[in-house]
N, C-alpha and C positions, 0 to 999 in steps of 0.2 A: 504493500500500500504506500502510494505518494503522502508528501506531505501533505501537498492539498487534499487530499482526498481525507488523511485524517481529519485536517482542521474541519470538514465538512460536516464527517460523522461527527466531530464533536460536536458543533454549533446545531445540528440539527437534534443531539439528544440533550442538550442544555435547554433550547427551546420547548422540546417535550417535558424535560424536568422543570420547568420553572423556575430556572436557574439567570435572571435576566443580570446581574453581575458580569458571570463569567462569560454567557451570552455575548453580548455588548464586546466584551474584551476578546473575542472570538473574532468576532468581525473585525475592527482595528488591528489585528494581527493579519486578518484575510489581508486588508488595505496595505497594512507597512509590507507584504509579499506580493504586491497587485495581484490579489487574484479579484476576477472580473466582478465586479457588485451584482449583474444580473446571474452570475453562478450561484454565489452565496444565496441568493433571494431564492433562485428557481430551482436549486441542486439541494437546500438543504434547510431553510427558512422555511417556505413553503409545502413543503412535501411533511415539516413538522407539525406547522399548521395543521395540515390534515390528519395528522396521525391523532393528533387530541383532537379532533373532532371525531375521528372514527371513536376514539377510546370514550369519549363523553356518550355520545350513540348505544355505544354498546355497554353503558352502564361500568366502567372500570375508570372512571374519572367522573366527576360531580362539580358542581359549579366553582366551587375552591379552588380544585385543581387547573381547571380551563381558564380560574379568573387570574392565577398565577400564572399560567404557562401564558395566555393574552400579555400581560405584561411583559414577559420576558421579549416576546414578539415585540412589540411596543419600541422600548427598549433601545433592542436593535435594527430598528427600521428610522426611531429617531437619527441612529448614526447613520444609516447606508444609506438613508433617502435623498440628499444633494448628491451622491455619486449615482445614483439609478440616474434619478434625473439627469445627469450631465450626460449620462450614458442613452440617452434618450431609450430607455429602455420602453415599449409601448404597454401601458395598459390596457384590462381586458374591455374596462368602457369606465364612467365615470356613474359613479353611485351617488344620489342624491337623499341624505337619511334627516331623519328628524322626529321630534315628539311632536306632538298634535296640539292644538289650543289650550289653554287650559288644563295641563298636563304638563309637569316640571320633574318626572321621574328621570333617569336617564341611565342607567348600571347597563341594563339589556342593550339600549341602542348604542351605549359606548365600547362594550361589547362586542356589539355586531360591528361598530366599526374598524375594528382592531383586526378583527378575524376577516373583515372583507379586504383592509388596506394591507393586509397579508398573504392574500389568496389573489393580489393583481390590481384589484380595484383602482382606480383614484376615489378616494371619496370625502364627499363636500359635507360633514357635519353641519346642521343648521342647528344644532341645539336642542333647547327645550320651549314648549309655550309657543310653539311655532305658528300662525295663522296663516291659514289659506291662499292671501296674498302674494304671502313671504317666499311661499314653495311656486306658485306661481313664477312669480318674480326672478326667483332661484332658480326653475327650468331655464324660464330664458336665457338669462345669463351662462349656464353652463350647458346646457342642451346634454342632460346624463341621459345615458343607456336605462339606467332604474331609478324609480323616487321608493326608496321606502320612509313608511309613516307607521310609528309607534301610539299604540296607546294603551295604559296601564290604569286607567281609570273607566269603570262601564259610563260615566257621566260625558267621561269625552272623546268613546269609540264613536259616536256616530259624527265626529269632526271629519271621519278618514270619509264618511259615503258625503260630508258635503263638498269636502275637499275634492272627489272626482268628482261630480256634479261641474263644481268650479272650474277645474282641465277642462272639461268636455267642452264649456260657454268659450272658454279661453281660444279653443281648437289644439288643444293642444296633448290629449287624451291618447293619440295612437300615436303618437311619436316618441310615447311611455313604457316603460311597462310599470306598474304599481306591486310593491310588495306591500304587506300590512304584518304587522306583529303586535306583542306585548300580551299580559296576564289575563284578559275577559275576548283576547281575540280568537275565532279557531278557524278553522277551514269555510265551515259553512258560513259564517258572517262572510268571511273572504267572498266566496261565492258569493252572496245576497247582496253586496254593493257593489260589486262587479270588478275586485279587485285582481290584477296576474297572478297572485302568487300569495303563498302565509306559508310565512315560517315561524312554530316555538319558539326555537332558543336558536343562538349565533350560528353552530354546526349547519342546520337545518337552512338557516340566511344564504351562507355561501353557497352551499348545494343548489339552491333553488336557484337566485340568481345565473349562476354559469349555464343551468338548465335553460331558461326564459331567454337570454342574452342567443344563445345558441338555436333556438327555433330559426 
């Protein structure tokens, strides 16, 4: 086994362990040996990603675990992400996320976006308490591949059906596709307002997305 190839396996079982320290210090050594930033990310970053989300799926990892191992991701992305970038490395479409009105929770959708900015994504955080407008507004400006829209409160799921309602007026409805999540959301609501896609939890986020992006 190569160097590189070590430093790989390492960086990519430190990201599964939750080890975002050594992590980090991982990567910075890839750099002081130029090895390529889009190797790190797509050879050993990414594929760890995956791996705690297979492990979360299959019940051998629980939100502690996935919320550690997210961060270690984190972490390491905060360092390699100006060298991706210089490396014009292409992502897979730009992801457009955020909490819904009147809803200031945000654990899940910070979550989701750690594991999407991991998985290729670009993605545009809008925050919390987000209105209608804002994501409107936010399409245009960024014109994403997905809008996903959280909500963790039954008071303010029905923001996400006036929120499509609002696309549609806009025209701007099928140049989307709509994810929906968070704790009172599930498939069939999804279905009933007419949303692409719901995902549970962050695992289930990436999955869907690459799925929807790929039709």
């Amino acid at each position: 086994m190569t160097d590189e190839d070590q430093l790989l396996d390492d960086l990519y079982d430190l990201i599964v362990g939750g080890d975002a320290q050594r992590a980090t210090a991982a990567v910075k050594q890839g750099l002081e040996r130029s090895l390529a930033p889009n190797v790190m990310l797509f050879d050993a970053m990414i594929p760890a990603l995956e791996e705690v989300g297979r492990r979360f799926e299959a019940g051998e990892y629980f939100l502690p675990e996935m919320l550690i191992a997210a961060r270690s991701m984190q972490t390491a992305m905060d360092l390699l992400r100006p060298y991706i970038v210089d490396a014009a490395v292409a992502p897979l479409g730009t992801f457009l996320i955020g909490t819904v009105a009147g809803d200031i929770h945000d654990v899940g959708k910070n979550l989701c976006s750690v594991m999407l900015e991991g998985a290729g994504f670009r993605v545009v955080d809008l925050g919390v308490n987000v209105s209608g407008q804002q994501f409107v507004d936010a399409i245009r400006s960024h014109q994403p591949a997905v809008v996903g829209m959280s909500a963790f409160l039954t008071t303010t799921m029905m923001e996400i059906e006036s929120n499509l309602h609002l696309f549609e007026s806009a025209g701007m409805r099928e140049d989307v596709v709509v994810m929906i999540g968070g704790a009172p959301i599930n498939d069939e609501f999804a279905r009933a307002v007419g949303a692409d896609g719901y995902a549970p939890d962050a695992s289930a986020a990436v999955r869907t997305a690459k799925q929807l992006i790929s039709l």
